[in-house]
C-alpha positions as CSV (number, residue, x, y, z in Angstrom):
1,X,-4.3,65.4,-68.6
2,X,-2.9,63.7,-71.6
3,X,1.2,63.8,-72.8
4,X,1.7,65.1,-76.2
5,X,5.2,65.3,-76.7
6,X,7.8,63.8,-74.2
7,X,11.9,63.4,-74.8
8,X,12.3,66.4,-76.6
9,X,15.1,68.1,-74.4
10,X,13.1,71.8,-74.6
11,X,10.7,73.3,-72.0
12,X,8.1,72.0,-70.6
13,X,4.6,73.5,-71.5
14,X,1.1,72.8,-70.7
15,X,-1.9,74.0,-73.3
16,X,-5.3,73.9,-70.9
17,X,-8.6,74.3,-72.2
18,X,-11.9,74.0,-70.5
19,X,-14.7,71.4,-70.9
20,X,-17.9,72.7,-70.0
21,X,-20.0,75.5,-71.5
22,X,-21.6,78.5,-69.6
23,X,-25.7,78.3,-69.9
24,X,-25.6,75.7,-72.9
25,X,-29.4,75.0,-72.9
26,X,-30.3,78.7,-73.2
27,X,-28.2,79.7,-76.4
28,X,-27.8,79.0,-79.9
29,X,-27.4,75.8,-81.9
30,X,-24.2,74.6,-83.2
31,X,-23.7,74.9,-86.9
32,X,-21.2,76.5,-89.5
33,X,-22.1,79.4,-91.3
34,X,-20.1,81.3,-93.7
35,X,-17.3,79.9,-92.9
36,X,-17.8,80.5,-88.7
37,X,-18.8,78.2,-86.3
38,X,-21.8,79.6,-84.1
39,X,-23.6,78.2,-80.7
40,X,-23.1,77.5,-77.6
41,X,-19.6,77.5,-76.4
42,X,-18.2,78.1,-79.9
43,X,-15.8,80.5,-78.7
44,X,-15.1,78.6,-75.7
45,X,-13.9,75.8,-77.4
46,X,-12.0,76.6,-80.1
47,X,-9.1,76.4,-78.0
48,X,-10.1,72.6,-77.6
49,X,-10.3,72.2,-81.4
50,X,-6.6,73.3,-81.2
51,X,-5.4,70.6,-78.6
52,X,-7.4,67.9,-80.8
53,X,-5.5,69.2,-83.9
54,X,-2.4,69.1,-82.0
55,X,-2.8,65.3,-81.1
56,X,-3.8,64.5,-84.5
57,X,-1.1,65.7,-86.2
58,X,1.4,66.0,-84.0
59,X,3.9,69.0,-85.1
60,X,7.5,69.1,-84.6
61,X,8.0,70.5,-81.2
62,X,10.9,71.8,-79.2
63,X,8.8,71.4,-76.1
64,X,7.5,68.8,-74.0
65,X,3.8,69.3,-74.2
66,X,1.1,68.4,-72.2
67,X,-2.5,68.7,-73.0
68,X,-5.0,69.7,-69.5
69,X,-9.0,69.6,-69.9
70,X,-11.1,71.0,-66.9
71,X,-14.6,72.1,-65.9
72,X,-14.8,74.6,-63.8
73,X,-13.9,77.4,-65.8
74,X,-14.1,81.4,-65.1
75,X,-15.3,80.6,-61.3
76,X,-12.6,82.5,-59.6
77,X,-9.7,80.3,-58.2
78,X,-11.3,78.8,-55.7
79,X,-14.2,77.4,-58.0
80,X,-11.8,75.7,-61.1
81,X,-11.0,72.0,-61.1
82,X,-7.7,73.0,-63.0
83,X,-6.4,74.4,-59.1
84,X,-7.6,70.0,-58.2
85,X,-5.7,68.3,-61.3
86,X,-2.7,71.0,-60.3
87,X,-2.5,70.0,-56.8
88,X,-2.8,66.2,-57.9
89,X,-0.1,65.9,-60.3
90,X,3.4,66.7,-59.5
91,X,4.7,66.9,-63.4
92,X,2.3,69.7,-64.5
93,X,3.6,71.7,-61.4
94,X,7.0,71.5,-63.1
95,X,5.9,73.0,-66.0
96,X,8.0,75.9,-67.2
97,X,4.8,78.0,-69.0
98,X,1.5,77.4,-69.8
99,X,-1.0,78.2,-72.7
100,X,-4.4,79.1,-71.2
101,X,-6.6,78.4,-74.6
102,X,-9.0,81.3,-74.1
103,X,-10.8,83.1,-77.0
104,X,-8.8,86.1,-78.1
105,X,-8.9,86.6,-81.7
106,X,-5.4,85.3,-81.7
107,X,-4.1,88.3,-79.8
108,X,-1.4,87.1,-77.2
109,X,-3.4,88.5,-73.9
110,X,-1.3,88.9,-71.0
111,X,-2.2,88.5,-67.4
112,X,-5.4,88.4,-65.5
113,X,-7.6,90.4,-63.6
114,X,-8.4,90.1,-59.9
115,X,-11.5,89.9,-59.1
116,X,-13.8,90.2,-56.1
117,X,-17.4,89.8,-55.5
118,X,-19.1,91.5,-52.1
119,X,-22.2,91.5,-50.9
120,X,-22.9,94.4,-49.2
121,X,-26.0,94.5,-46.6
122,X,-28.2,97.4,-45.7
123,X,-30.6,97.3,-42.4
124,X,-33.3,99.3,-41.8
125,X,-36.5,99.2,-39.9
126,X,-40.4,98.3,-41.2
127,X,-43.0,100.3,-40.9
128,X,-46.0,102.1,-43.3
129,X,-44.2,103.5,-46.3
130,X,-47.2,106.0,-46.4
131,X,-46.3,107.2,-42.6
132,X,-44.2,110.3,-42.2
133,X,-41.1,109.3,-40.2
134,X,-42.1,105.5,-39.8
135,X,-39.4,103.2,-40.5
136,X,-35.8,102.9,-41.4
137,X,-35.5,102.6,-45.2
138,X,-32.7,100.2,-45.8
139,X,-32.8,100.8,-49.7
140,X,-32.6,104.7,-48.9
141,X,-29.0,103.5,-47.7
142,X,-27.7,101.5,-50.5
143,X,-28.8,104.2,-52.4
144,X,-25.9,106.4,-51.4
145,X,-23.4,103.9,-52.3
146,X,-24.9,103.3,-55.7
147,X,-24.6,107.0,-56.7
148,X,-21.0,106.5,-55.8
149,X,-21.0,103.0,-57.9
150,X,-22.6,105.1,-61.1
151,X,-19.5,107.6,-60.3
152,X,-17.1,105.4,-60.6
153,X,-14.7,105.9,-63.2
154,X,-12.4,103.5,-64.7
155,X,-8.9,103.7,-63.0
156,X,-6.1,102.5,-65.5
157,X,-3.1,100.0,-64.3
158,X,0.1,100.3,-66.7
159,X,2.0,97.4,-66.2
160,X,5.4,96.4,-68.7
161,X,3.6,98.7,-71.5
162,X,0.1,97.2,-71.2
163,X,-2.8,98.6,-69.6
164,X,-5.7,97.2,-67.3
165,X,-8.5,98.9,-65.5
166,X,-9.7,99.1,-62.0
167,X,-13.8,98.2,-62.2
168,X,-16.3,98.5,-59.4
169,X,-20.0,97.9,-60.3
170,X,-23.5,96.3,-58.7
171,X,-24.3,93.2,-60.8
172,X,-27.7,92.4,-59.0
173,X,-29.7,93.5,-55.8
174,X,-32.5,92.3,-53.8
175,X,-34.5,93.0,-50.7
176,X,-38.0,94.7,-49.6
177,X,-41.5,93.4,-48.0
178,X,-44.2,94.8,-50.1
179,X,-45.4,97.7,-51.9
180,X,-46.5,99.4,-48.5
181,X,-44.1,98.4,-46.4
182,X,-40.4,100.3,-45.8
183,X,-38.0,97.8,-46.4
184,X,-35.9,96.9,-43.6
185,X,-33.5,94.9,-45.7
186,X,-31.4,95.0,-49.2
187,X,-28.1,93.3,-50.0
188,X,-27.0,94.1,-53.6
189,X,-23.6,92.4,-55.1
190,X,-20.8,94.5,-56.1
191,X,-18.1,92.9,-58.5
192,X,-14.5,94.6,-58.2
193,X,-12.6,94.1,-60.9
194,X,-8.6,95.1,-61.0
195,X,-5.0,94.9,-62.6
196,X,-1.7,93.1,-61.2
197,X,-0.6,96.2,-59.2
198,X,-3.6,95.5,-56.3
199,X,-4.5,92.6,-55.0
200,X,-7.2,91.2,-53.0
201,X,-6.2,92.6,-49.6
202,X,-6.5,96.2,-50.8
203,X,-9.5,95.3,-52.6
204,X,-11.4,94.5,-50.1
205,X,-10.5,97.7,-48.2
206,X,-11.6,99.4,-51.2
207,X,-14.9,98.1,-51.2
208,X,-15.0,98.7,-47.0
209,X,-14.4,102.1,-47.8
210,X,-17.3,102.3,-50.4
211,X,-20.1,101.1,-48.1
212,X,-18.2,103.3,-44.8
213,X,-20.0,102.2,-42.2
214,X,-23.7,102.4,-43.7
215,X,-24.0,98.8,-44.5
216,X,-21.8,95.6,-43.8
217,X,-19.8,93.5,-46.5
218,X,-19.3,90.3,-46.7
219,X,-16.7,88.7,-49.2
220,X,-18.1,85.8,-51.5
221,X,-14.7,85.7,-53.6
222,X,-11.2,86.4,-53.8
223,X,-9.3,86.1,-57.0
224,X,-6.1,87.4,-57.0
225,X,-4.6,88.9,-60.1
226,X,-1.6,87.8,-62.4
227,X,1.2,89.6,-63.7
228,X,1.6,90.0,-67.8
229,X,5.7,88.1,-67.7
230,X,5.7,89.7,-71.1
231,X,9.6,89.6,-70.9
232,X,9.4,85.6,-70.0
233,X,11.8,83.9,-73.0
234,X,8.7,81.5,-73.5
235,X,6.1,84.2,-73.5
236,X,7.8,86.1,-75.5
237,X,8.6,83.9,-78.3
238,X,5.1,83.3,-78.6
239,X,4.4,87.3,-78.8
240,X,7.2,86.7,-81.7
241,X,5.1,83.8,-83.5
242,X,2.4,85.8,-85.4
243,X,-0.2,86.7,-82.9
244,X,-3.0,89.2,-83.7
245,X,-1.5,91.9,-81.1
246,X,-0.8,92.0,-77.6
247,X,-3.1,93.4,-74.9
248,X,-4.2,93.2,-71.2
249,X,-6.6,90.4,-69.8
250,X,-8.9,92.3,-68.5
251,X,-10.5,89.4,-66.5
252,X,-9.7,86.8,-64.3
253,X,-8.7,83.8,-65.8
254,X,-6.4,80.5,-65.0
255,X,-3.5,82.2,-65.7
256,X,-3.8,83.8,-62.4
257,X,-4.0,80.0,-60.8
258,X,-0.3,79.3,-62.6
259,X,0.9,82.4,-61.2
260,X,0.0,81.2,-57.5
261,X,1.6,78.4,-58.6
262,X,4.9,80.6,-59.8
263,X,4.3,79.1,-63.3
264,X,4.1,81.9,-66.2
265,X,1.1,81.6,-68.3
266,X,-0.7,83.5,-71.4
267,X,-4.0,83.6,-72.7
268,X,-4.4,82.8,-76.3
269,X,-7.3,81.2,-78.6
270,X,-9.5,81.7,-82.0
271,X,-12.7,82.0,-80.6
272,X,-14.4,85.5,-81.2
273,X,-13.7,87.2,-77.6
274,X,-16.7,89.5,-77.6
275,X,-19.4,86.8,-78.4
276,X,-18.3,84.9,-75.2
277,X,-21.5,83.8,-73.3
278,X,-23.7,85.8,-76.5
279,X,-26.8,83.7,-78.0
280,X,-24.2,82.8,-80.3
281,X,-20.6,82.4,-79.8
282,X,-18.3,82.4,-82.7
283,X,-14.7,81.0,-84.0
284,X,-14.3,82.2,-87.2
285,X,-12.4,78.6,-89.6
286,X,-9.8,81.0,-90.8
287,X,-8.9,81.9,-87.2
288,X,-8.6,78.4,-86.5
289,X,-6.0,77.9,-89.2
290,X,-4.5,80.8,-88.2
291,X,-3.8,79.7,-84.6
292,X,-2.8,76.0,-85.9
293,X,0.4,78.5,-87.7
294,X,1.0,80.3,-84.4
295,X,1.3,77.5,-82.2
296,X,3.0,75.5,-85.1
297,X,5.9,78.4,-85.3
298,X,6.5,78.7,-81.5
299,X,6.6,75.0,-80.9
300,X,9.4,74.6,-83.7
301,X,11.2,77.8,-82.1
302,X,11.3,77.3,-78.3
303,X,14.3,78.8,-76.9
């Protein structure tokens, strides 16, 4: 946590950015190229580039700003430092709004996602898998609730003009003896993903009600998540600033863990949103000047 600005009589505001990078050793170098910057955590971190520029040159500001670094990132509330430095630090709980540096491609992105991850478990009983009736065949079950998974269609969630959408898919399975064996065990991970008009509670009946009473479920996270505060004086000044549009965050990110903490936050950064966690992640150098002008305009026009 570092003080940029203090004395300034405006709002107080917090610009948080995260430190480390998701599977750095597997992924691209960094380098420029054509005026982008490409490797590992390139989009990541252009939001870091920001705070750096910010203490470097320090703007005019009608805001008390505070700069907030954390590991930790995109683990679900439970799994972010940021929710340890909050809990820590009485000032940065005062704060009246808070800039979650995400990449966006400059667009103002409102809100988070909930999320929850389930395991669901499927029990069966072993025996020869070339035996007619032998055996209980656990995988037999899940497959039941995986046709419903691959029938899942997106549910939409309007929320002050915006528009998120209800997800439910398996991200990875495992379970089975060997090749002659019926399997007598599979567990395969389901990852619910939703807007701010359900939270965790009904997701988890949701996901009861997938599996009914074939196979158990057991809850590995809850992430509740946040609402958009589009019509926040702070927030929206900043949709006013210049951004590159205004959308939904379709996935959880800290600015559900300001919201717990009745603090309104936004997502914005440079960083190419789509090549997050690619080989190569990108922030394009124009985009970078072009959030330097955003953040510039709304710090020099806080209400």
């Amino acid at each position: 946590m570092a003080p940029l600005t203090r004395g300034s009589g405006g709002p107080k505001v917090l610009l948080v950015g995260q430190l480390d990078v998701a599977n750095a050793g597997n992924r691209g170098e960094a380098r420029t190229e054509n005026d982008r910057v490409l490797g590992a955590g390139a989009a990541e971190k252009g939001g870091l580039c920001l705070m750096l520029d910010l203490a470097e040159r320090r703007p005019p500001a009608r805001a008390d700003i505070t700069l907030v670094v954390h590991a930790g990132g995109g683990r679900g509330f439970d799994g972010s430092e940021l929710r340890l430095v909050m809990a820590k630090d009485a000032e940065l709980r005062s704060a009246d709004v808070a800039l979650v540096l995400k990449p966006t491609d400059n667009k103002l992105q409102l809100g988070a996602g909930g999320s929850t991850h389930a395991t669901l478990a499927f029990a069966g009983r072993t025996g020869h898998s070339g035996l007619p009736g032998a055996g209980v065949n656990a995988i037999h079950k899940l497959a039941r609730v995986l046709s419903r998974l691959a029938a899942f269609e997106p549910v939409p969630d309007v929320v002050d003009g915006l528009t998120w959408y209800e997800m439910m898919s398996a991200t990875s399975a495992h379970g089975g003896r060997s090749g002659s064996v019926v399997p007598d065990q599979v567990e395969v991970n389901v990852h619910h993903t939703f807007g701010p008009s359900t939270d965790s509670h009904a997701s988890q009946d949701r996901l009861i009600a997938l599996v009914d009473r074939v196979g158990a479920v057991r809850f590995e996270e809850l992430s509740e998540p946040a609402p958009p505060n589009r019509s926040h004086a702070l927030i929206a000044a900043l949709e006013q600033s210049g951004v590159q549009g205004v959308e939904a965050r379709q996935t959880w990110t800290e600015v559900a863990s300001f919201a717990a903490l009745q603090i309104p936050a936004a997502n914005f950064g440079p960083g190419m949103e789509r090549t997050m966690h690619a080989q190569n992640e990108v922030t394009e150098l124009s985009q970078l000047g072009r959030a330097q002008t955003i953040l510039d305009r709304w710090f020099a026009n806080m209400p």
